[in-house]
PyMOL commands that place a pseudoatom at each C-alpha (Angstrom):
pseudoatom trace, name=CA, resn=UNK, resi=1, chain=A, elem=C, hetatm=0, pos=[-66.525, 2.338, -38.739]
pseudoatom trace, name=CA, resn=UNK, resi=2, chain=A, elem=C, hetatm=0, pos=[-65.398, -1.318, -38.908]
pseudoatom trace, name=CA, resn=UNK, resi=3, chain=A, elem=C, hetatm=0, pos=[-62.403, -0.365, -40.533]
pseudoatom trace, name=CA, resn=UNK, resi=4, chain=A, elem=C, hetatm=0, pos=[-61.093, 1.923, -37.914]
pseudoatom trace, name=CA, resn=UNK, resi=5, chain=A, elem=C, hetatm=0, pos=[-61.749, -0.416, -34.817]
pseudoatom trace, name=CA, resn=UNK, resi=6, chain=A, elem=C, hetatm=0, pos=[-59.227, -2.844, -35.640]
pseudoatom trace, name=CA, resn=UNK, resi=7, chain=A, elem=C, hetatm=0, pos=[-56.335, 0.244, -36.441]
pseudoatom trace, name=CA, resn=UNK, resi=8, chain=A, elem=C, hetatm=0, pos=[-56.867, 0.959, -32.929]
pseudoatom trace, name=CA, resn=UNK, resi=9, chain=A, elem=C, hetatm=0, pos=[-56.260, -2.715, -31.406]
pseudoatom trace, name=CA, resn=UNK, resi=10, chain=A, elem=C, hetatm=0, pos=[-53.105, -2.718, -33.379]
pseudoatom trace, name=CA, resn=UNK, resi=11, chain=A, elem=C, hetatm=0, pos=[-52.276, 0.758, -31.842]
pseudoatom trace, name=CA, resn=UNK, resi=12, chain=A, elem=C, hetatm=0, pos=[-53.206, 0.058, -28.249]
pseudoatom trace, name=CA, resn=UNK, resi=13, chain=A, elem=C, hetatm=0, pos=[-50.799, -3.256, -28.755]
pseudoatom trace, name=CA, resn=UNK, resi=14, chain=A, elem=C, hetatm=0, pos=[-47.528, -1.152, -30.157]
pseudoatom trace, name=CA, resn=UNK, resi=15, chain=A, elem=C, hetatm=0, pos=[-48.113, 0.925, -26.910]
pseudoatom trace, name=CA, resn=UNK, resi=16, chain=A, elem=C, hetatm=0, pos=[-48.081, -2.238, -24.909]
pseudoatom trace, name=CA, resn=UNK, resi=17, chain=A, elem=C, hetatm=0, pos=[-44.971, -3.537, -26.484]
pseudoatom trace, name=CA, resn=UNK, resi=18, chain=A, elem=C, hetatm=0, pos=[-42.806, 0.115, -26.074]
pseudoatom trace, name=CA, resn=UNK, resi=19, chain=A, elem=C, hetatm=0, pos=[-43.987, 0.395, -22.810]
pseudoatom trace, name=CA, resn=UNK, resi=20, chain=A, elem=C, hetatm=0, pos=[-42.406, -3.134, -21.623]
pseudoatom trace, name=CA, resn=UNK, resi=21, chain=A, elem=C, hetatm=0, pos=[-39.069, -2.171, -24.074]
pseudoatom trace, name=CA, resn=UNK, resi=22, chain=A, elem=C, hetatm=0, pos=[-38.983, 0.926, -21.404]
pseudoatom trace, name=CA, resn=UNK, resi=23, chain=A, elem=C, hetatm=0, pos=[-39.612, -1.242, -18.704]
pseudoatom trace, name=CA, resn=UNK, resi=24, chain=A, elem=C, hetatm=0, pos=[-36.940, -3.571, -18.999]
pseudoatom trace, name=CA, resn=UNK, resi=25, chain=A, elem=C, hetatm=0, pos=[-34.357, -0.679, -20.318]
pseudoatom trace, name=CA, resn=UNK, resi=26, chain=A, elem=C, hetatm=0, pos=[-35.247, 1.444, -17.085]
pseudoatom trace, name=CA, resn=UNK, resi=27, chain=A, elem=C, hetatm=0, pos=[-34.446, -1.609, -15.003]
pseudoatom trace, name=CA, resn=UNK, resi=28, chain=A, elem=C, hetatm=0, pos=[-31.274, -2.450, -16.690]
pseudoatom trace, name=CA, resn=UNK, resi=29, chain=A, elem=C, hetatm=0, pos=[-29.987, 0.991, -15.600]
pseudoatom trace, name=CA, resn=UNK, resi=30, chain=A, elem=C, hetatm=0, pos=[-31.072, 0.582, -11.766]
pseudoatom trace, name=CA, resn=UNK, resi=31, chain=A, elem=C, hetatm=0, pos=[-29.129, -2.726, -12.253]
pseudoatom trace, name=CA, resn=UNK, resi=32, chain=A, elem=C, hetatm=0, pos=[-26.304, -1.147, -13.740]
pseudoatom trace, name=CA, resn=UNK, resi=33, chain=A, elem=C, hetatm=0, pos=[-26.573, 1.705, -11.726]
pseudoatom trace, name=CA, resn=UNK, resi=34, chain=A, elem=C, hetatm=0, pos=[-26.342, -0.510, -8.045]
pseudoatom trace, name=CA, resn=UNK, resi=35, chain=A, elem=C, hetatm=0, pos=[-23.492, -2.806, -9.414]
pseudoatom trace, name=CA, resn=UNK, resi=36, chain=A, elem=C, hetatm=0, pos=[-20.939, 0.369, -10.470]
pseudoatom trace, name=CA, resn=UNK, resi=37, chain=A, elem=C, hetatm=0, pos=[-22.017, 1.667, -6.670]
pseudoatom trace, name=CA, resn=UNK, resi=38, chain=A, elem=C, hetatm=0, pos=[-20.864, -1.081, -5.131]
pseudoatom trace, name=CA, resn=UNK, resi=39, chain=A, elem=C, hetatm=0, pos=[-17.512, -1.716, -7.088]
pseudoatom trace, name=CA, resn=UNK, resi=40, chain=A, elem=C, hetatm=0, pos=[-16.973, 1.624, -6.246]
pseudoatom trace, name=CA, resn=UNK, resi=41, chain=A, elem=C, hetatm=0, pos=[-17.837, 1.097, -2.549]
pseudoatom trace, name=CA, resn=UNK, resi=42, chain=A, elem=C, hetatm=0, pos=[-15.489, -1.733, -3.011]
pseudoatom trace, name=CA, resn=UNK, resi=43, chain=A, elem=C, hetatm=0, pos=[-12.614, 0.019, -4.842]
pseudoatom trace, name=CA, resn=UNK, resi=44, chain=A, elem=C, hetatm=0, pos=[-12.586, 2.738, -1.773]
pseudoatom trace, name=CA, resn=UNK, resi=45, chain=A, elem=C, hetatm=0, pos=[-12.575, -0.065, 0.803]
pseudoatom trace, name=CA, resn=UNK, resi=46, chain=A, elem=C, hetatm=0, pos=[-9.501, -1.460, -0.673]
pseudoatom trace, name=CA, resn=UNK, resi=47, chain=A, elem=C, hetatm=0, pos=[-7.761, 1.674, -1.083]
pseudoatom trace, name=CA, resn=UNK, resi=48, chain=A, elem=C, hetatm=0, pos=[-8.259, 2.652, 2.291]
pseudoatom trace, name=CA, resn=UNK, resi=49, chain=A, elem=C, hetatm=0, pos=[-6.730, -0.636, 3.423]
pseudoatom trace, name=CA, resn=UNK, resi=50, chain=A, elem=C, hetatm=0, pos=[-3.927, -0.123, 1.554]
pseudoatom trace, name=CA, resn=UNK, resi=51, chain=A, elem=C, hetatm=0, pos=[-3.147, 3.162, 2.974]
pseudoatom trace, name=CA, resn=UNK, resi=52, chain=A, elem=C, hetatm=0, pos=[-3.528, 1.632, 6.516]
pseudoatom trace, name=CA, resn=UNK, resi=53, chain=A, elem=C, hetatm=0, pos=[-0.996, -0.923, 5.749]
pseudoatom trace, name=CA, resn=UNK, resi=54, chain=A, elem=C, hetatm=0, pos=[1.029, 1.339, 4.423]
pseudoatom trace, name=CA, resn=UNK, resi=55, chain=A, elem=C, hetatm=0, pos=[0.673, 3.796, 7.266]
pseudoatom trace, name=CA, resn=UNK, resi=56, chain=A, elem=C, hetatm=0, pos=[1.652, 1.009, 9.689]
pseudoatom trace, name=CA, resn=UNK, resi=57, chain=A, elem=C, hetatm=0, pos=[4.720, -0.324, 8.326]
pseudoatom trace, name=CA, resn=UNK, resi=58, chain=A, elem=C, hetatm=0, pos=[5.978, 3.168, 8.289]
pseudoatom trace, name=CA, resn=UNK, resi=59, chain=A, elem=C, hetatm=0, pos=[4.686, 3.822, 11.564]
pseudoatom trace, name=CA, resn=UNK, resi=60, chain=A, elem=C, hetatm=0, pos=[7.298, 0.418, 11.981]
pseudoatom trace, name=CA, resn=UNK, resi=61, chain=A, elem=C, hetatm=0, pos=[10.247, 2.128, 10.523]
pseudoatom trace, name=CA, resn=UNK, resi=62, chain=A, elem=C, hetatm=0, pos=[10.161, 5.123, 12.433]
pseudoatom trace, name=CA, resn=UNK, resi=63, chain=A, elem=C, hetatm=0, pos=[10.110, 2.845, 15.628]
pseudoatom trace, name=CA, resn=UNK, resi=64, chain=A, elem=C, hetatm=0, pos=[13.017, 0.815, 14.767]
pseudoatom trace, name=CA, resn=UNK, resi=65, chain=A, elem=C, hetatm=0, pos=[15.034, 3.940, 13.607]
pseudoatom trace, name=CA, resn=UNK, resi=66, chain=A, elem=C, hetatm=0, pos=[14.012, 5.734, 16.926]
pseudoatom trace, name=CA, resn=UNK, resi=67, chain=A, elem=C, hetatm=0, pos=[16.068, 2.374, 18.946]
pseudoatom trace, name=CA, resn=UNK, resi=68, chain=A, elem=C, hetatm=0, pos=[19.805, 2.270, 19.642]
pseudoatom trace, name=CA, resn=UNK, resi=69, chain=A, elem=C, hetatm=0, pos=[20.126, -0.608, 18.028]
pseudoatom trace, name=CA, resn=UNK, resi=70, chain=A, elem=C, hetatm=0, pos=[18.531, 0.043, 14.821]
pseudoatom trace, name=CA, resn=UNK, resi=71, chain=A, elem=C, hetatm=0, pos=[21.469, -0.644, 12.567]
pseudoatom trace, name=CA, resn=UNK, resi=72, chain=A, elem=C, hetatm=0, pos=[22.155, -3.645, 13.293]
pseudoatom trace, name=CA, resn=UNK, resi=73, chain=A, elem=C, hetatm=0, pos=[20.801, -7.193, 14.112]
pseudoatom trace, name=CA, resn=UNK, resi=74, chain=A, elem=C, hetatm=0, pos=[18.452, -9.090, 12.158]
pseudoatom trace, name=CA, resn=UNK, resi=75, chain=A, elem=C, hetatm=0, pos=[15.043, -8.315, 10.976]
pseudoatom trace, name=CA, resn=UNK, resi=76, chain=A, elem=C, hetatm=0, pos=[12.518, -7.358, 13.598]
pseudoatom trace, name=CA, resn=UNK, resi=77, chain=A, elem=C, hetatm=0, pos=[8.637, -7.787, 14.238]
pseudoatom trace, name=CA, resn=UNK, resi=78, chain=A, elem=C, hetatm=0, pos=[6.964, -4.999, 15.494]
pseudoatom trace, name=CA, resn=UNK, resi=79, chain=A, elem=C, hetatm=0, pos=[3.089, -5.249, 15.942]
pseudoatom trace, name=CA, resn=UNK, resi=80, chain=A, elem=C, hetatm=0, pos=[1.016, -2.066, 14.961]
pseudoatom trace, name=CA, resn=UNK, resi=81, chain=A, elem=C, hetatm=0, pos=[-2.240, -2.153, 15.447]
pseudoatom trace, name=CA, resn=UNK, resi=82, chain=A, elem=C, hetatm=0, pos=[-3.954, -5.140, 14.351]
pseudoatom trace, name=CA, resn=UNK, resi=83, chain=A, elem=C, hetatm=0, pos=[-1.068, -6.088, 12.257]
pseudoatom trace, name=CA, resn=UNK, resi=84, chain=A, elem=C, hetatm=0, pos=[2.204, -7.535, 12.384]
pseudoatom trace, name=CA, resn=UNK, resi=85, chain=A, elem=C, hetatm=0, pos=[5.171, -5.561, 10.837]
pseudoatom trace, name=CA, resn=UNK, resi=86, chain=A, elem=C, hetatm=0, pos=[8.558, -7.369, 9.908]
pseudoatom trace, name=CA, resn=UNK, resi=87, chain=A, elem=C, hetatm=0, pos=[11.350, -4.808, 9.041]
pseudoatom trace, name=CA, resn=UNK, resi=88, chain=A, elem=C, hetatm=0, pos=[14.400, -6.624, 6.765]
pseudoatom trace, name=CA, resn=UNK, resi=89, chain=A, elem=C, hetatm=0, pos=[17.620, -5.539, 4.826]
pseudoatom trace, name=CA, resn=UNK, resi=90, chain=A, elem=C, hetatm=0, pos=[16.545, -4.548, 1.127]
pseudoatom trace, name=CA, resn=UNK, resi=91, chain=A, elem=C, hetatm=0, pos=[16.638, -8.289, 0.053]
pseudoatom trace, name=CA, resn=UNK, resi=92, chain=A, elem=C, hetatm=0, pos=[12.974, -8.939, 2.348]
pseudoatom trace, name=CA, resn=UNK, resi=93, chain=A, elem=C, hetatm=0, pos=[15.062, -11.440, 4.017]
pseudoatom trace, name=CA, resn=UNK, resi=94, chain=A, elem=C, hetatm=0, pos=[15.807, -11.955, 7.447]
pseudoatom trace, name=CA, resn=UNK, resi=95, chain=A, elem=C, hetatm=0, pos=[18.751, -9.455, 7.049]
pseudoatom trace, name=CA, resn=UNK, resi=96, chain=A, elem=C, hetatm=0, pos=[18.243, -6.848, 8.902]
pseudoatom trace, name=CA, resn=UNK, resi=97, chain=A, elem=C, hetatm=0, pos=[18.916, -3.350, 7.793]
pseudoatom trace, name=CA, resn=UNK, resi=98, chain=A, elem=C, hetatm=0, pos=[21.950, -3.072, 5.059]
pseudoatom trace, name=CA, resn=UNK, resi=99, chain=A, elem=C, hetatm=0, pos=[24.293, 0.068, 4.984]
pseudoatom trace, name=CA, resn=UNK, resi=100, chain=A, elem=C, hetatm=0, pos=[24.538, 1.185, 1.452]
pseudoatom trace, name=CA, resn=UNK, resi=101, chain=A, elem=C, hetatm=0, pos=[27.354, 3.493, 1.530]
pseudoatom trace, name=CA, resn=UNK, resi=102, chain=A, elem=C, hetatm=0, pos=[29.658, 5.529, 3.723]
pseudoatom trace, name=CA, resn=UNK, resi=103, chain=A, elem=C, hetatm=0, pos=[32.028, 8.203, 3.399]
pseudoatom trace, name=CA, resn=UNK, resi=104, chain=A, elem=C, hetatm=0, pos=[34.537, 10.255, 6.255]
pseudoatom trace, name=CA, resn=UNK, resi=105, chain=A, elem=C, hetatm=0, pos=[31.995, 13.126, 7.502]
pseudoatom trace, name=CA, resn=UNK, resi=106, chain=A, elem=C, hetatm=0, pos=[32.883, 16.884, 6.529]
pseudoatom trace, name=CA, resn=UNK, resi=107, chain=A, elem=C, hetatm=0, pos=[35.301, 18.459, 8.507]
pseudoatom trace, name=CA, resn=UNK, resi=108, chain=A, elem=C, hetatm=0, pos=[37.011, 15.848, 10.264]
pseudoatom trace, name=CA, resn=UNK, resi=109, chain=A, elem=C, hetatm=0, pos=[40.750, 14.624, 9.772]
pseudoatom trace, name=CA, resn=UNK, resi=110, chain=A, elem=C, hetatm=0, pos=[41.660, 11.008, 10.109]
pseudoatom trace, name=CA, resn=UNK, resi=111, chain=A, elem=C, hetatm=0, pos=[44.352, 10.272, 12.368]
pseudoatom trace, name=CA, resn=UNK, resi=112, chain=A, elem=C, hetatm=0, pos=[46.394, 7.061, 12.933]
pseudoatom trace, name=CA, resn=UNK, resi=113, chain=A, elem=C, hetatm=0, pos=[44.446, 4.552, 15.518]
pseudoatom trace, name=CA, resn=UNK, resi=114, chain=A, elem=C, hetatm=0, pos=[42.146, 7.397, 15.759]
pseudoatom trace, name=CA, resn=UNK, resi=115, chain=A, elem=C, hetatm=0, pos=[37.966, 6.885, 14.990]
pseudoatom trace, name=CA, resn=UNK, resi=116, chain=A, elem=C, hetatm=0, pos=[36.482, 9.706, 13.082]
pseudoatom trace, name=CA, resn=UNK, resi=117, chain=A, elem=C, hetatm=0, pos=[32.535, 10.175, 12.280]
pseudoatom trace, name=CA, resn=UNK, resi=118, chain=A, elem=C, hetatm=0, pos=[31.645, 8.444, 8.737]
pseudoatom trace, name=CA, resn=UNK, resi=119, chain=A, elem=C, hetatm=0, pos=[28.273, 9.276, 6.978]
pseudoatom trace, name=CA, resn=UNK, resi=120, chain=A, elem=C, hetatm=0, pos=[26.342, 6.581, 6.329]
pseudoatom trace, name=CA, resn=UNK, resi=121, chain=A, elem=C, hetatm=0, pos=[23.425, 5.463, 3.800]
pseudoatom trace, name=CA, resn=UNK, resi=122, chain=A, elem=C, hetatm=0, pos=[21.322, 2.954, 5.409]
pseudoatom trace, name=CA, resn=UNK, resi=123, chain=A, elem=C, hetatm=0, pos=[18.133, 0.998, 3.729]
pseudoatom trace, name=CA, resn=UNK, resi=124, chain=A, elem=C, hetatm=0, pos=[15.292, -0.472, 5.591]
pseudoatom trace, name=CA, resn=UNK, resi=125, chain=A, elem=C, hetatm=0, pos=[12.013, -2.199, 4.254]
pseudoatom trace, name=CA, resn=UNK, resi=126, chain=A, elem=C, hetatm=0, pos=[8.875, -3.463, 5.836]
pseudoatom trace, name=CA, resn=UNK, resi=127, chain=A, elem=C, hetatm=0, pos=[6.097, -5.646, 4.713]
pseudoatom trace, name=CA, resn=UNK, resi=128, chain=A, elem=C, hetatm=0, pos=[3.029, -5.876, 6.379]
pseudoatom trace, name=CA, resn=UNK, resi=129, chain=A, elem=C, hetatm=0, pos=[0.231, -8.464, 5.771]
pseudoatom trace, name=CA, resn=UNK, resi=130, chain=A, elem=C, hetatm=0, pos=[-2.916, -8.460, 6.523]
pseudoatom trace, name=CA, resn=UNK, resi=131, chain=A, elem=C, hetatm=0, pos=[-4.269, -11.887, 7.626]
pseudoatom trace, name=CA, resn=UNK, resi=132, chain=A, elem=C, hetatm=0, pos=[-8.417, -11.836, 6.722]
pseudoatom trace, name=CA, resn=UNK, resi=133, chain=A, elem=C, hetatm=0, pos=[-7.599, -10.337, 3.151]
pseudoatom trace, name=CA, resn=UNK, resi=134, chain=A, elem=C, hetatm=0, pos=[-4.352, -11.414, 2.549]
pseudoatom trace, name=CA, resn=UNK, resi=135, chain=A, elem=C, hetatm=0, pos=[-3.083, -7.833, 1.005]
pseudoatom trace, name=CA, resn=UNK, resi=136, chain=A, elem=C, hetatm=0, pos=[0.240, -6.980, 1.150]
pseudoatom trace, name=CA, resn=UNK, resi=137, chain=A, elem=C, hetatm=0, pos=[2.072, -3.412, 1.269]
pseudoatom trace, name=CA, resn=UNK, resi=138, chain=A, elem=C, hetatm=0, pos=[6.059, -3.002, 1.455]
pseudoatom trace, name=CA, resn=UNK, resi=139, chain=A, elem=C, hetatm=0, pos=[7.677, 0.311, 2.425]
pseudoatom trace, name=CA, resn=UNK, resi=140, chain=A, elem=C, hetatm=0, pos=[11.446, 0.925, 1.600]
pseudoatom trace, name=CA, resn=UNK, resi=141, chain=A, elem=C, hetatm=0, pos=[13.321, 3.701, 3.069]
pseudoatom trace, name=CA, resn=UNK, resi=142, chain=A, elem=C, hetatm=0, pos=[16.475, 5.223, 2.937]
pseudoatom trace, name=CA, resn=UNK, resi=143, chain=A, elem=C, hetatm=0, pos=[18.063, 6.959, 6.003]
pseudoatom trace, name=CA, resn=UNK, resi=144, chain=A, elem=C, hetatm=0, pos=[21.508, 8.981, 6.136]
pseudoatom trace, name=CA, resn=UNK, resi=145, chain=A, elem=C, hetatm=0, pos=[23.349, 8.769, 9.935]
pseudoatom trace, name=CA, resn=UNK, resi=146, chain=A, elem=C, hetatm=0, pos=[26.585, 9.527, 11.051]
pseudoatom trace, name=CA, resn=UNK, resi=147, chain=A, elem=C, hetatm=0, pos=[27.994, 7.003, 13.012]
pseudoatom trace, name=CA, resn=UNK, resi=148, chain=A, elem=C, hetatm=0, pos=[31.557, 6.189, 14.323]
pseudoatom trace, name=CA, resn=UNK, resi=149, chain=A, elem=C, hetatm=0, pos=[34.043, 3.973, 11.630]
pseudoatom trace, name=CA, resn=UNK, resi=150, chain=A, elem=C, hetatm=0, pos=[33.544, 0.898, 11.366]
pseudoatom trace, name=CA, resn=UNK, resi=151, chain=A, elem=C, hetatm=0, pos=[29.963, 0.411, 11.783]
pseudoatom trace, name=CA, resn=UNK, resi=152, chain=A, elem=C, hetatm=0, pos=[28.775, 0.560, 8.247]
pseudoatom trace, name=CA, resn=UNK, resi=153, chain=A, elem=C, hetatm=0, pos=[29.176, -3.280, 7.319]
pseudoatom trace, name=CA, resn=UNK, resi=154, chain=A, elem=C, hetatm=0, pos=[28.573, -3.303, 3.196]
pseudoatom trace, name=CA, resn=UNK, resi=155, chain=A, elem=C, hetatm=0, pos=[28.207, -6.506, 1.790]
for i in range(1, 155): cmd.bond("trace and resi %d" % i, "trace and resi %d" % (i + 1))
show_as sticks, trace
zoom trace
């Protein structure tokens, strides 16, 4: 009967042992389980701040293109929201919009000292920053306008 007794000590000590193995494994995967949650919380945050960004400087664009005077002057600042949208030439300068291309619209006949319609490519980009993260999102877009000769000024 002796000999039994202490096979059952060493038993009731293995159990002891697994049990804390499990322990610490189990908690290791609550760890690792909170920390990919919240990365993931994270990741979403930042997305969704990008897309507001982005949402604003277009928001910008269509502004300036809905002005008389969007095709020309310098670059503009337009606030949207809580941030502060500055629409350039395609350089990010302080250009303002740059006319790509233009060509004599369809359908019209140049005369002498006469001013026909011209189709023209025009290219405008905003950047908006936001100040408490310091993220960044740029938007360039391309518009097509007729316009009178002589306003298309390629460089």
């Amino acid at each position: 009967m002796n000999a039994s007794h202490p096979s059952i000590q060493r038993q009731r000590g293995a159990t002891l042992l697994v049990s804390l193995i499990m322990l610490v494994v189990l908690t290791l995967f609550a760890v690792t389980g909170f920390n990919l949650s919240s990365v993931n919380l994270r990741i979403a945050g930042n997305f969704q701040a990008q897309k507001t960004m982005e949402a604003a400087a277009q928001q910008a664009i269509e502004e300036i293109l809905s002005t008389p005077a969007a095709f020309g002057g310098g670059s503009r600042n337009i606030t949207v929201g809580p941030y502060s949208v500055t629409v350039t030439g395609p350089a990010g300068g302080t250009t303002g919009p740059r006319c790509n291309y233009y060509v004599t619209a369809k359908g019209y006949t140049k005369k002498i000292g006469e001013l026909t319609p011209e189709d023209t490519d025009w290219e405008f980009r905003a950047s908006v920053t936001d100040n408490t993260s310091g993220a960044r999102a740029t938007i360039v877009q391309g518009v097509r306008i007729r316009l009178l000769s002589g306003n298309c000024p390629t460089t």
